[in-house]
N, C-alpha and C positions, 0 to 999 in steps of 0.2 A: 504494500500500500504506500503513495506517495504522501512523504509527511511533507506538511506546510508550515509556514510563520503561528506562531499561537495566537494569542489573544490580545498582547500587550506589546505596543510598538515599543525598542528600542534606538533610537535615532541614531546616537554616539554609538551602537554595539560594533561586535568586529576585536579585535586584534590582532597585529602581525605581530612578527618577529625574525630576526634576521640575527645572522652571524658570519664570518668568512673569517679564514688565518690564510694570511695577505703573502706570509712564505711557502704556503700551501702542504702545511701538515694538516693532516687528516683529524678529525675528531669524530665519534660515534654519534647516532643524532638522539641519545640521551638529555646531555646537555640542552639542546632547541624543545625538546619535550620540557624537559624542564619551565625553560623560560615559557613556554606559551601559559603551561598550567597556572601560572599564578595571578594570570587575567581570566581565569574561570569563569567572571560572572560579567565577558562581555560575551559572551557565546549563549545559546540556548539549548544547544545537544543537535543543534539543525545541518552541520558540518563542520568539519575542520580539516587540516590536509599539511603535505608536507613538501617540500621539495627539496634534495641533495642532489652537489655536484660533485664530483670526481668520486660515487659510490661505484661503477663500475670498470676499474681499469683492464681483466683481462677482456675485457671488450671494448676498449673507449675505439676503436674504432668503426663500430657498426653502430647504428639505431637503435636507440632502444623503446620498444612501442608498449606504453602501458594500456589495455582494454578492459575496459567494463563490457560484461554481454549479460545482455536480458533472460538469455536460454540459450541451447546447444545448434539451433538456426540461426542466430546470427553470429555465431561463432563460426558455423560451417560456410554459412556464405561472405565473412570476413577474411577467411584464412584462404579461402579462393580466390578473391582479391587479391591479396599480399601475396602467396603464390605465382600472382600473372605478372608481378609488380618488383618481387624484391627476390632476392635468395634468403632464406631462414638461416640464420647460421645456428641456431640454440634458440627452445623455447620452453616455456612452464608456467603450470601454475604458479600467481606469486603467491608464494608462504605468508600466511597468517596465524593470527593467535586466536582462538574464539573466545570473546567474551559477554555475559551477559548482557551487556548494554548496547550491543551493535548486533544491528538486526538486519535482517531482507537484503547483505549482503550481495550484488550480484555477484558472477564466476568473472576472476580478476586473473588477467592472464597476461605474459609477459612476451616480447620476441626481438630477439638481436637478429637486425635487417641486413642488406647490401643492397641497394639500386640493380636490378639486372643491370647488364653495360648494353645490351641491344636495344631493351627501354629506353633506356635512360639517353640514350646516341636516339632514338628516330624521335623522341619528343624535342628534341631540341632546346631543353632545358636545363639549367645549372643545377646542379645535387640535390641542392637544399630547397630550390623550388619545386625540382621533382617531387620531393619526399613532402613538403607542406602542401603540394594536390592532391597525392594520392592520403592526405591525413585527413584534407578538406569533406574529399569524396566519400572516405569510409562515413563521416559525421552527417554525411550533408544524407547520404544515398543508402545507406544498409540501415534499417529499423530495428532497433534496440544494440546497436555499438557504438561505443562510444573510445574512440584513441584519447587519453585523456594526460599522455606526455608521450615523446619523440624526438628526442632531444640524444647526442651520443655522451656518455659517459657521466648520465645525469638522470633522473627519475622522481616523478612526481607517485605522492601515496596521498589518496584524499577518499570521506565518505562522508556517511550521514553519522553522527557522535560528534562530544567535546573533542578538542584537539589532541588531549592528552589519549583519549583513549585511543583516535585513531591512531598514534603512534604506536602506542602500545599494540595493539593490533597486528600492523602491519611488521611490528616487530624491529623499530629502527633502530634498537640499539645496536643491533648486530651489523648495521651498513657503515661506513666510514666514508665522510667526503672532505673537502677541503672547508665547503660553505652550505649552508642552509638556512631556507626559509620555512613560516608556519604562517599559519592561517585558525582562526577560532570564529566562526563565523555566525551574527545573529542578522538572517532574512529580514526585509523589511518589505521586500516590493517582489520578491522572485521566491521559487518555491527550495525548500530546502530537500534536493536529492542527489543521489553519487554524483552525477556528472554535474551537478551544479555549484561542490565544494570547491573552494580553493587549496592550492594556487591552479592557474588556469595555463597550460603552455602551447607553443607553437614550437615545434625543433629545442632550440636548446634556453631558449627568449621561457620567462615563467614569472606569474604578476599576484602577488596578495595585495588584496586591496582591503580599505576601510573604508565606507560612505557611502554615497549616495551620488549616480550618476544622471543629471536635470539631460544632459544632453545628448542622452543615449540613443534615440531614435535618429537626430541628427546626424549622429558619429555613426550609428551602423549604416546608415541609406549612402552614407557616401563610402565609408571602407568597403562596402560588399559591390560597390562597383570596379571592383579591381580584384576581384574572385572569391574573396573572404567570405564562408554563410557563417553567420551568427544561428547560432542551434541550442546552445546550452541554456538558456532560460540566463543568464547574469551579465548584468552589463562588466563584471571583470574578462571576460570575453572577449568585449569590442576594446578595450583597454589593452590588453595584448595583441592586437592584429592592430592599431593603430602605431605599437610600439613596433613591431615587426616590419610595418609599409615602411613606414620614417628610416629605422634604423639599415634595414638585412636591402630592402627596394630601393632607397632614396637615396642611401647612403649618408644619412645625418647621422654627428656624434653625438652622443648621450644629453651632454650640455644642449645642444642646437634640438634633440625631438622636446627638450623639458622646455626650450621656449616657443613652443607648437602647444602643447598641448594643455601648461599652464602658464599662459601667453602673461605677460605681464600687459597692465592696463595703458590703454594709449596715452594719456596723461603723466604714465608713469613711463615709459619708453621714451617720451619727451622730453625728460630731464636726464638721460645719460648718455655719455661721450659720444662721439658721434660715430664712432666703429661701431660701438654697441646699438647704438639709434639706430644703423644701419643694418646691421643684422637683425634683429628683431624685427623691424619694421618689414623688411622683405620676408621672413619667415611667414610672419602675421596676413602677410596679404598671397602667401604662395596657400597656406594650408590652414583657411578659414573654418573649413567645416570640422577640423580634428581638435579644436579646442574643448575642453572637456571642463564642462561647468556644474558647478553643486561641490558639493564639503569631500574629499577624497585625501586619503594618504595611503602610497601603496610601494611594496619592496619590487625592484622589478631585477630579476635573476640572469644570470646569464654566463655564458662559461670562460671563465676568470673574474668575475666580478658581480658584484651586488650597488645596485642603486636605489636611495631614500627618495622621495617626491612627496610633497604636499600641493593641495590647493594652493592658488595663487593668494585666496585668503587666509590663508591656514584655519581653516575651520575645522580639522583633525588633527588630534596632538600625534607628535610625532617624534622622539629622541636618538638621538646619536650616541654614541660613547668609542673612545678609542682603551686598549691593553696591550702593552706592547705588541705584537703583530697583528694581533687580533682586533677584528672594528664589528658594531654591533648597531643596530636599528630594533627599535620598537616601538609599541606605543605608551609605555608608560617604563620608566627608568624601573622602577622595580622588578621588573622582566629582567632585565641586563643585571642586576644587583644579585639575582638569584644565582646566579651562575659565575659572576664575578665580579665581589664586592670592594674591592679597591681598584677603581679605575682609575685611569692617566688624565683622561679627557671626557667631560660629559656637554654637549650642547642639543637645543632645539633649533633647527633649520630654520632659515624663513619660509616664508609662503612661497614658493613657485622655483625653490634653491634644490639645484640638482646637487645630490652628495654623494660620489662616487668610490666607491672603494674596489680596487683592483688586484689580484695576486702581482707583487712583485716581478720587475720584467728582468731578467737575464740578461748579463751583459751582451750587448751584441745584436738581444730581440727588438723586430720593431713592433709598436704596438697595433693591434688589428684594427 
């Protein structure tokens, strides 16, 4: 049975959480359970999710495709798809834990891909767009599958439960990545089911969000003109295919999609230097319809790095903290405290202030 929002709106609900080690030592995703759980009562038990990066190295070379299936038909006419589309190098069920409090479970199934090379040569497509159509199509076209990460060397875990339990569940203690994100999630306007958990990803790109999006109709009618379907019932959805055009299509850096999408106010772009007047303003007038309006704070992942973002007003709190290597996002410092209570550096971003934290580049590396 599909569970909903209850009875009593929580406006501010939601909580993220973030962490990445910037030399890229691994940590278990015990630690990021941690942190979410002590924002327990911004969640309502309607989802919660997870997402690590560098949990799979003897694969970080192939795909790795997390599915939700309804029943054993759309699992048969999924894998016939991927079949026509990829080489399977290794697949399984993902291991979980069972617990009382997580229910109606769908069958969660895992697969390390390759692009066939004949596919992949007659569509005339770069890899990773390949691999985002044929992610689109399973979502858009096969009823009751859901691709709900596809990313190489990186995996999302998300359901219907508190955050902590999903972890538990899914059993993250046992995975080790460099960085990870959570999600605790209280519906307000969308319905609280598997595929509508956070975080939400495309390829290796993954967005926990906090708020409430006014300009979500906006934002999908024009991102899905450029092939993206919005399917999942949550506008953290059009929030990552918005981050994905900009970023993986457009080729804009982190910095330049943050003044896209919380644009700073034209009054306010008129008081700074005129490089910056000049950037912004052309931004602003290149990509009007991807401004993204209403109260939002969201960790947006990605492989070597984590990025902080608030509304332009900052009407979601949203904290930073630095420990020697290690740098951390949430929404309430007591998150970050849980896990590591003498920190170096604690600030709150402004409104519309991209905060970027990156692994460490190697002498020699240029950055991507």
């Amino acid at each position: 049975m599909l569970l909903r929002e209850g009875e009593f709106r929580n406006p501010s609900g939601c909580a993220i959480a973030g962490v990445i080690d910037r030399s890229g030592q691994s940590m278990n995703g015990e630690q990021i359970i941690e942190a979410i759980s002590v924002m327990h009562e911004r969640s309502n038990g309607l989802g919660g999710g997870f997402a690590g990066y560098g949990i799979y190295p003897h694969f970080k070379d192939f795909y790795a495709f997390h599915l939700f299936y309804e029943g054993a038909t759309a699992q048969e006419e999924t894998e016939t798809f991927i079949k026509r589309h990829f080489e399977i190098v290794y697949f399984s069920e993902i291991q979980t834990r069972k617990l009382p409090s997580i229910q109606n479970e769908p069958l969660i199934y895992r697969y390390f891909l390759a692009p066939l090379p004949q596919k992949l040569a007659n569509s005339h497509l770069d890899e990773r767009e390949y691999v985002a159509r044929c992610v689109n199509r399973i979502n858009a076209q096969i009823k009751g599958a859901y691709v709900f990460s596809s990313g190489k060397n990186m995996g999302i875990f998300k359901g219907v439960g508190y955050p902590e339990e999903i972890g538990r569940f899914y059993r993250l203690e046992e995975y080790e990545g460099y960085a990870w994100t959570s999600h605790g999630r209280y519906p307000t306007n969308t319905p609280g089911w598997w595929g509508g958990a956070h975080p939400f990803g495309l390829l290796d790109f993954s967005v926990v969000h906090n708020g409430e999006i006014s300009s979500y109709d906006a934002n999908r009618r024009y991102i899905e003109m450029f092939g993206y379907k919005c399917t999942l019932q949550t506008d953290t959805e059009v929030i990552c295919y918005i981050i994905d055009y900009l970023v993986r299509k457009r080729g804009l850096t982190l910095e330049e999609t943050a003044h896209v999408v919380a644009a700073s106010f034209w009054e306010t772009i008129a008081t700074k230097d005129a490089q910056a007047r000049e950037q912004e303003t052309i931004l602003r007038r290149m990509f009007p319809s991807l401004l993204i309006t209403g109260p939002f704070s969201i960790i947006f992942g990605y492989e070597g790095g984590l990025m902080a973002l608030n509304d332009r007003l900052k009407l979601r709190s949203m904290i930073c903290a630095e420990k020697g290597d290690r740098a951390y996002i949430s929404s309430e410092e007591s998150a970050i405290r849980k896990i590591e209570p003498d920190l170096d550096r604690v600030w709150a971003p402004a409104g519309g202030e991209a905060v970027v934290f990156e692994l460490y580049k190697k002498e020699g590396e240029q950055k991507k």
